[in-house]
C-alpha positions in Angstrom: -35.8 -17.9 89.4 -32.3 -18.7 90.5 -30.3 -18.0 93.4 -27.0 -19.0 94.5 -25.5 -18.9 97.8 -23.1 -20.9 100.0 -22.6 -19.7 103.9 -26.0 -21.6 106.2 -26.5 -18.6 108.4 -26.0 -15.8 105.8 -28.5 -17.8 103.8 -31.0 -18.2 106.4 -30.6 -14.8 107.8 -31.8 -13.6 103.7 -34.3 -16.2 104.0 -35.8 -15.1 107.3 -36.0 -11.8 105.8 -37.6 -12.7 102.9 -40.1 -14.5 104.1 -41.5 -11.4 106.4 -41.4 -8.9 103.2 -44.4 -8.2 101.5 -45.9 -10.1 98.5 -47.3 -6.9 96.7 -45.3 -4.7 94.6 -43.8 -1.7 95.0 -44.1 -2.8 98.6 -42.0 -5.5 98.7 -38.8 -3.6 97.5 -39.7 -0.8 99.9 -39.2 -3.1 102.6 -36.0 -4.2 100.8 -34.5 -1.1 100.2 -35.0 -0.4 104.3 -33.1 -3.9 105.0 -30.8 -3.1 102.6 -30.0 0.3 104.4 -29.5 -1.8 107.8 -27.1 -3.8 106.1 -25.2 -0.8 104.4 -24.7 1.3 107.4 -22.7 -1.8 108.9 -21.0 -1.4 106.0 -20.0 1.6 106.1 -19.2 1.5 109.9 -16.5 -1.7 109.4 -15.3 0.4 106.5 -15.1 3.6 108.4 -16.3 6.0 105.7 -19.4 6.3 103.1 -19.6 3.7 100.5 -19.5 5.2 97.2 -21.2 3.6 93.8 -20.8 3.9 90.4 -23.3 2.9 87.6 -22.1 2.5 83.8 -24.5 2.4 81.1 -23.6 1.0 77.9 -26.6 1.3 74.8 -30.0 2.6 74.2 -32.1 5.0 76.2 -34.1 2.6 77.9 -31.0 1.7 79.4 -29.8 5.0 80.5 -33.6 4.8 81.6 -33.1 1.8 83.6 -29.6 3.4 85.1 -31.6 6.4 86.8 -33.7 3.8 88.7 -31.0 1.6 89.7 -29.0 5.5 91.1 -32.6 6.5 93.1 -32.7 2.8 95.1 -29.0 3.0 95.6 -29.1 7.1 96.8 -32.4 5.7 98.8 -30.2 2.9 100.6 -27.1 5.7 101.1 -24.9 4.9 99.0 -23.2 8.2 97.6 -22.4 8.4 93.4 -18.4 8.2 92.5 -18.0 8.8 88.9 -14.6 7.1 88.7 -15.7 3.4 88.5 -12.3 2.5 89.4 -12.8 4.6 92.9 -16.1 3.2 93.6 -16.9 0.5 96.0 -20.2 -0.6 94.2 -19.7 -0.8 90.5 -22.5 -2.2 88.5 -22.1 -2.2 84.3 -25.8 -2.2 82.6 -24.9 -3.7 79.5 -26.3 -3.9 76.2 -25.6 -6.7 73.3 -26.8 -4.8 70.4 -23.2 -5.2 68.8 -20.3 -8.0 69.5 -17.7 -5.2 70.3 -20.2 -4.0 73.5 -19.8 -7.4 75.3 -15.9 -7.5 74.4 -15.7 -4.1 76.1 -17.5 -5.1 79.1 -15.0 -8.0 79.6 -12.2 -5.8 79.1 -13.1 -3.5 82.2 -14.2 -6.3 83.8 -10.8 -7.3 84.0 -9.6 -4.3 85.2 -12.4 -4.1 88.0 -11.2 -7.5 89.1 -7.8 -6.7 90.2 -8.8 -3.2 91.9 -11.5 -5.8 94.2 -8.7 -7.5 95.0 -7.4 -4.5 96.5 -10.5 -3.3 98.5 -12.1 -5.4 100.7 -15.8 -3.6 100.5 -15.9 -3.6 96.6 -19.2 -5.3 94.8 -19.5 -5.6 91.1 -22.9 -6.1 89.6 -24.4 -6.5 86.1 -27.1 -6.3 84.1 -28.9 -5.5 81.0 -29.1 -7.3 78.1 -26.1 -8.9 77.6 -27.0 -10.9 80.9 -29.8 -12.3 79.0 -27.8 -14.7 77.3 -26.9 -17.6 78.4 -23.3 -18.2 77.5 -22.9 -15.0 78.9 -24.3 -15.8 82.6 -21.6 -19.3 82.3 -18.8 -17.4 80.8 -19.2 -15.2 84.0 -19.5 -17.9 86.3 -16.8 -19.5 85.1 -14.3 -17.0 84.3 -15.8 -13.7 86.5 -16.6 -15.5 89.7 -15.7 -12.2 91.6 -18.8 -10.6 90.4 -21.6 -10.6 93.3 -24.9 -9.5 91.5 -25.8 -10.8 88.1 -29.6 -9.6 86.8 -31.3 -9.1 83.7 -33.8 -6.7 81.6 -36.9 -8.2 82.9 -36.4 -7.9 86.9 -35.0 -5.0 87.3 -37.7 -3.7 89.5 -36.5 -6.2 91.8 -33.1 -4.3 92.2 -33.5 -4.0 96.5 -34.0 -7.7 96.7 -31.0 -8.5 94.4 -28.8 -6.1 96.7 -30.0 -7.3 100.1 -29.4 -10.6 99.4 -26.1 -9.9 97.6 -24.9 -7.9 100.7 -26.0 -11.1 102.8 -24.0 -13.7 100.7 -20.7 -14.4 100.2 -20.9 -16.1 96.1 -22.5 -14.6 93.3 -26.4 -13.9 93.1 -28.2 -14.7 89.6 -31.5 -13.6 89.0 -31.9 -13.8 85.2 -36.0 -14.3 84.2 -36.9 -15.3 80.6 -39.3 -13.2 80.0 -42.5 -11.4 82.0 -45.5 -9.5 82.0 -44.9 -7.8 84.8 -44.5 -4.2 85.5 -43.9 -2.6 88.3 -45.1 1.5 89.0 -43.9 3.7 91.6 -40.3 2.8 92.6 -37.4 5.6 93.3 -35.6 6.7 90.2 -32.6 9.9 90.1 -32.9 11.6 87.0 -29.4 12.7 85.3 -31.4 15.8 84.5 -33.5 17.5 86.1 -35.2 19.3 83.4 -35.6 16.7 81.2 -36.6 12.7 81.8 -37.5 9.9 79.7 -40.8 7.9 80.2 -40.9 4.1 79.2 -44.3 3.8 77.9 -43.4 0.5 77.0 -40.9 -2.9 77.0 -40.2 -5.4 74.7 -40.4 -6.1 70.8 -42.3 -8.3 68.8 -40.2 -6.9 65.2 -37.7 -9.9 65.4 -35.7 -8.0 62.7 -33.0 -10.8 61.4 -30.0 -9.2 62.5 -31.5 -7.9 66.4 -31.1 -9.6 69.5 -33.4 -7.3 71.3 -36.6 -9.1 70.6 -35.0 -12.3 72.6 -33.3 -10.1 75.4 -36.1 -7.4 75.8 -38.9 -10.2 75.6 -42.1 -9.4 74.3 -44.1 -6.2 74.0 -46.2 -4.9 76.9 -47.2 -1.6 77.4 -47.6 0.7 80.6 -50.9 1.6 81.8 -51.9 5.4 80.1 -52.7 6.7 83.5 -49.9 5.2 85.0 -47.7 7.2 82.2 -50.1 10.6 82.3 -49.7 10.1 86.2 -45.5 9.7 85.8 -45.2 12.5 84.0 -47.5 15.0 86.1 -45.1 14.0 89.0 -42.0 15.1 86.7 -43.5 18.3 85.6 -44.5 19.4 89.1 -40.2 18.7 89.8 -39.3 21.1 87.1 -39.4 18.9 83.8 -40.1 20.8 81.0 -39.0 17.8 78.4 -39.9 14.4 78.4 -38.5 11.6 75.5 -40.9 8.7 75.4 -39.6 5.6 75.1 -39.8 2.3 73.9 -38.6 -0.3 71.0 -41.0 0.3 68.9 -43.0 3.6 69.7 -46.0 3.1 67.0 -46.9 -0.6 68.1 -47.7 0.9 72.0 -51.2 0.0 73.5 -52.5 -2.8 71.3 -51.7 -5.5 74.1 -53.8 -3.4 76.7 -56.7 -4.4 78.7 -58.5 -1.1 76.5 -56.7 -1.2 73.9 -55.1 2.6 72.9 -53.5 3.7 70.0 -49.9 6.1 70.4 -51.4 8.8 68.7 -54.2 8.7 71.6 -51.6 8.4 74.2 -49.5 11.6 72.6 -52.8 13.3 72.5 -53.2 12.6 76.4 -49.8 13.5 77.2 -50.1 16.9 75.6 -52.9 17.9 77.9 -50.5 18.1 80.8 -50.4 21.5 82.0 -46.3 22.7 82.3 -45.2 20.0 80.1 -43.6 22.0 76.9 -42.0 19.9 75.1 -42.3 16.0 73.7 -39.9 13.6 71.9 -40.6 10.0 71.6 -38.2 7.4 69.9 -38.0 5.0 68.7 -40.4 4.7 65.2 -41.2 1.4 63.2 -41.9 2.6 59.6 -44.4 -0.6 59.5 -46.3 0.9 62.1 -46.5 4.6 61.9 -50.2 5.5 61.5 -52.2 8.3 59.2 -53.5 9.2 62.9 -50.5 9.4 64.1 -48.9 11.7 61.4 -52.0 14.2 61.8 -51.4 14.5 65.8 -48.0 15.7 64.9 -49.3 18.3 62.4 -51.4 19.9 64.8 -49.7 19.4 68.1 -48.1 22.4 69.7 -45.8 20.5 72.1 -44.1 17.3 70.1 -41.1 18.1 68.4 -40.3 18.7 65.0 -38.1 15.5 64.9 -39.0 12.0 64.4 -36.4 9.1 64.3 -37.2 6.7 61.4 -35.0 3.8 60.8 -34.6 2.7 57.7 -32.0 0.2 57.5 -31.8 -0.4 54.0 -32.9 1.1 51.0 -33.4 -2.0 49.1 -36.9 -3.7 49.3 -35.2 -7.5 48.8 -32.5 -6.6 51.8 -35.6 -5.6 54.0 -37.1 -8.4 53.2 -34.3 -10.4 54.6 -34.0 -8.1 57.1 -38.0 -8.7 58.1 -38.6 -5.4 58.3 -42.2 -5.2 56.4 -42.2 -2.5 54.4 -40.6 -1.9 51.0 -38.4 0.7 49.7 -41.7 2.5 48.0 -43.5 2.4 50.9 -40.8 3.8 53.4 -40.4 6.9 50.5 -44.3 7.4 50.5 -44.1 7.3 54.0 -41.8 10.6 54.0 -43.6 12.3 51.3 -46.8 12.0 53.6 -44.6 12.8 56.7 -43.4 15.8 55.4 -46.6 17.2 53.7 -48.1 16.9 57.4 -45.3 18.4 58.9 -43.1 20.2 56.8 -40.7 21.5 59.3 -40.0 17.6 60.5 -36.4 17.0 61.2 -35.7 12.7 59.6 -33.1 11.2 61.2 -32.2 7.3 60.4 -30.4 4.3 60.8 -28.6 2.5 58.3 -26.9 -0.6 58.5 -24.4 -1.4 55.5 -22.9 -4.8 54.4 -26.2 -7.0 55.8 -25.7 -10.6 54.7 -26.6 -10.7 50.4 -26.3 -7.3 49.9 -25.0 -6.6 46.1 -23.5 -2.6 45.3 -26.6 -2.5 43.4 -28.5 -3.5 46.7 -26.1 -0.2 48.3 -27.7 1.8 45.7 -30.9 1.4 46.5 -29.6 2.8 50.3 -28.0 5.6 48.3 -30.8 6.8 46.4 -32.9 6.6 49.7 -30.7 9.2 51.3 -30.6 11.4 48.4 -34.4 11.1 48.0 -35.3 12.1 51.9 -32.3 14.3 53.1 -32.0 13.1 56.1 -30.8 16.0 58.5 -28.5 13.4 60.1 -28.1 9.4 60.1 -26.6 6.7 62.2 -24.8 4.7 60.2 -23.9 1.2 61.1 -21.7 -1.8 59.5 -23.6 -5.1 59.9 -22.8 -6.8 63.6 -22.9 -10.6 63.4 -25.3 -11.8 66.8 -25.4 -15.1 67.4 -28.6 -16.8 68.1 -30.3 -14.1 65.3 -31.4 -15.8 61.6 -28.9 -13.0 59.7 -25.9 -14.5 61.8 -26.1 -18.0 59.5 -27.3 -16.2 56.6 -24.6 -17.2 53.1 -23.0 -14.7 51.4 -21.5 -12.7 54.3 -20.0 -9.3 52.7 -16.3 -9.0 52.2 -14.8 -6.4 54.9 -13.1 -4.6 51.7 -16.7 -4.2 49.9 -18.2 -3.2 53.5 -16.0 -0.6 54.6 -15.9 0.8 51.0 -19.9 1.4 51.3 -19.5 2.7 54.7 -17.2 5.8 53.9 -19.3 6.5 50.8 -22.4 6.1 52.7 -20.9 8.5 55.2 -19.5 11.2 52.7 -23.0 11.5 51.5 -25.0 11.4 54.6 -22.5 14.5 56.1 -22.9 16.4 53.0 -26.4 16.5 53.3 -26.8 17.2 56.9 -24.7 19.9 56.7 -27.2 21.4 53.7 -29.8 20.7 56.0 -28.6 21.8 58.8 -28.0 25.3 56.9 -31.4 26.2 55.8 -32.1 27.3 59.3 -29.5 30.1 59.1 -30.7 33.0 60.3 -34.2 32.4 62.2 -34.9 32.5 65.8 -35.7 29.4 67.6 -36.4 28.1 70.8 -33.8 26.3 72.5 -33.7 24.3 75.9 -30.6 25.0 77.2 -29.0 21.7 78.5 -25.6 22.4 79.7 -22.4 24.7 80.0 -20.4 24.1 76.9 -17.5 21.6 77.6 -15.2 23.4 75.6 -15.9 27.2 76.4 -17.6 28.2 80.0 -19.1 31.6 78.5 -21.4 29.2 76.2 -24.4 27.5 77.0 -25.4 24.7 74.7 -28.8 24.4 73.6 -31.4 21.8 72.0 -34.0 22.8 69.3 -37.3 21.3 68.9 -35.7 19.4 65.5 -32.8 18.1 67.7 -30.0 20.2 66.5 -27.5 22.2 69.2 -26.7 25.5 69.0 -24.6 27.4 70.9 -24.5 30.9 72.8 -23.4 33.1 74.7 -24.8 32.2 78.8 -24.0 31.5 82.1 -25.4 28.2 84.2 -28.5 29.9 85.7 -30.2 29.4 81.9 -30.2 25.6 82.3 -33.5 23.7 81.9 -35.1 27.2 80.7 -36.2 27.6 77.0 -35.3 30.3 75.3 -35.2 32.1 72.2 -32.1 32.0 70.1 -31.1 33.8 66.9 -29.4 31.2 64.3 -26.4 33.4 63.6 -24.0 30.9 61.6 -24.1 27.0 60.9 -21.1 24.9 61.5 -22.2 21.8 59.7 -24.3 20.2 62.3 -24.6 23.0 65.0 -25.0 26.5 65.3 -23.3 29.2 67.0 -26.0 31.7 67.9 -27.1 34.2 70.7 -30.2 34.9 73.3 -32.5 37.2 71.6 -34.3 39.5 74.7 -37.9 38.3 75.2 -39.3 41.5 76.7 
């Protein structure tokens, strides 16, 4: 662990601090986030107002995830949200590195944020995520972004209250980045963006080291949560009015095998649907190498998990997985489905492809094609290959031409919407139940709603019908949504 400070008495006053906290978790950041508190209401008093905060999340779900918990400690300190970065006086960017262009766009605003700093006095900039767990990325920073305070990573982020108190106590940067760890930490504030809905890390990490992801290096390896820690989590959310919880973790299907009594996801799933009030569960995301016989059979018979399961595939061509080092083979990904949809044959596929990996021939692109046609997915994320250095695909020969790529990508596209949109239209004319999520953006007398297979639909509504679930006719498909209305439930 590394920090970095400069003023003696700032230092020692942190240290002095420190040294009285607790050892034990959650404890310790408890007793951090009521130091920190001390510290911001001076704060706000030499400012003469509230100081406002702002967090960004750029990526997955686990980091939106990780957001909400960073929002409860700062709301638990007093700071109050601002959702203009640019007005805020605590911006902190969680970052992800999936993709080059995400740690060029977090330098851009960075930029930006830099001069507006310069202007106020009482702003801090922090960051985190992924991206902070490389290691050019931590001296690029230091070297070139030494007006960011707070610089953390994926694996500490429990330790968020000590980060910030000794931030607010020093006067130069504060890195905290950890290689890895075991370590997890229950029972520590989190603001959900919704308060119907939440998701539930059931576990971190990735042991896949697919040859184009940097996750398995940033996330570290796989650990999973405690199942009473999880049943316990989301007992606490239900009792708060959840009604929808997306379970989440890298790779869903591997969860349990590293605990103390070992437990299988399908076993966990069977748990979670005991809870009384809970109505409806997602989980994301799937490894086809991994997704049990058990597993599929839960889902057949389960009244509360939703017809939708998120199935990358990547490729459709067994030799590109194989350099990928993905473990399964084009035949065994389609017998996958085919079993899949048997089981439950209401399932909703959706996918991710990636096009133009290192090697890959038109006949290769094909293979992808013939995947798509085969399985109809009802929608797909489709990706052009991302070079990430310090992954085996990023010095892998016979990179693909950016004409042949972006050729593939539109027809991979054009086929991909033409069959979610049939998909999308078989469901014409049924009722379904749909949690309503929001006011739609573009017309106030609609409410937009989610179905159990993940499409939106919709209807006629006013605010008071958020977070409920409700029945909805199917009236006319627009491609990949519905426009629909509340059927009476009497």
């Amino acid at each position: 662990m590394k920090m970095e400070n400069t003023k003696h008495h700032r230092l020692t006053s942190f240290a002095e601090t420190a040294s009285e906290a607790p050892l034990q978790e959650p404890d310790r950041q408890y007793y951090f986030i009521e130091k920190a508190k001390d510290i911001f209401a001076e704060k706000c008093k030499e400012a003469d107002r509230t100081l406002t905060f702002c967090v960004t999340t750029f990526g997955c779900q686990m980091n939106a995830r990780d957001s909400e918990k960073l929002v409860g400690i700062l709301e638990q300190i007093g700071y109050v949200e601002e959702p203009d970065e640019e007005k805020a006086d605590f911006v902190i960017y969680n970052t992800c590195t999936v993709r080059e262009n995400a740690n060029l766009r977090v330098y851009g605003r960075l930029g930006q944020l830099g001069r507006i700093k310069k202007k106020n006095p009482h702003m801090m900039i922090a960051l985190c995520g992924c991206m902070m767990q490389e290691p050019e990325v931590v001296e690029k920073l230091k070297k070139s972004y030494r007006f960011v305070d707070l610089i953390f990573g994926t694996h500490n982020i429990y330790k968020f209250a000590e980060l910030l108190t000794n931030s607010m106590q020093s006067d130069r940067m504060v890195i905290d980045i950890w290689k890895d760890t075991d370590k997890i930490v229950e029972d520590l504030p989190v603001e959900r963006k919704y308060s119907f809905k939440s998701g539930v890390n059931i576990m971190f990490g990735c042991n896949n080291f697919c040859s184009y992801c940097i996750v398995p290096y940033v996330r570290g390896r796989e650990r999973s949560r405690d199942p009473k820690a999880i049943v316990r989590e989301i007992e606490r959310l239900v009792a708060d009015g959840v009604v929808e919880v997306m379970l989440l973790g890298q790779n869903v299907n591997s969860y349990g095998k590293n605990l103390e009594h070992p437990m299988t996801f399908a076993q966990l799933l069977q748990e979670i649907e005991k809870i009384e009030g809970l109505e409806r569960i997602r989980f994301m995301t799937s490894h086809p190498k991994d997704l049990s016989d058990e597993l599929i059979e839960v889902m057949s018979r389960s009244k509360k998990i939703c017809r939708h399961l998120h199935l990358p595939v990547q490729s459709g061509s067994s030799r590109i997985l194989k350099k990928m080092n993905r473990h399964y083979t084009k035949e065994h990904y389609l017998e996958l489905v085919d079993k899949i949809k048997k089981a439950v044959p209401d399932i909703s596929l959706t996918t991710d492809i990636i096009v133009g990996f290192p090697g890959e021939t038109e006949e290769d692109f094909r293979e992808t094609l013939d995947v798509v046609r085969k399985v109809r997915y009802d929608s797909a994320f489709t990706f052009i290959y991302s070079k990430r250095t310090g992954t085996p695909a990023a010095v892998m020969e016979d990179q693909v031409s950016e004409a042949e790529v972006k050729d593939r990508f539109d027809r991979l596209l054009k086929e991909v919407q033409t069959i979610s949109a049939q998909r999308c239209a078989i469901h014409e004319g049924t009722i379904q139940k749909a949690l309503v999520e929001c006011q739609n953006e573009h017309d106030p007398s609609l409410v937009t709603g989610r179905l159990s297979n993940n499409l939106l639909v919709h209807f006629p509504g006013d605010p008071s019908l958020i977070g409920r679930l409700v029945d909805v006719s199917l009236d006319e498909c627009k491609g990949f949504y519905y426009m629909g209305k509340m059927k009476d439930t009497e």
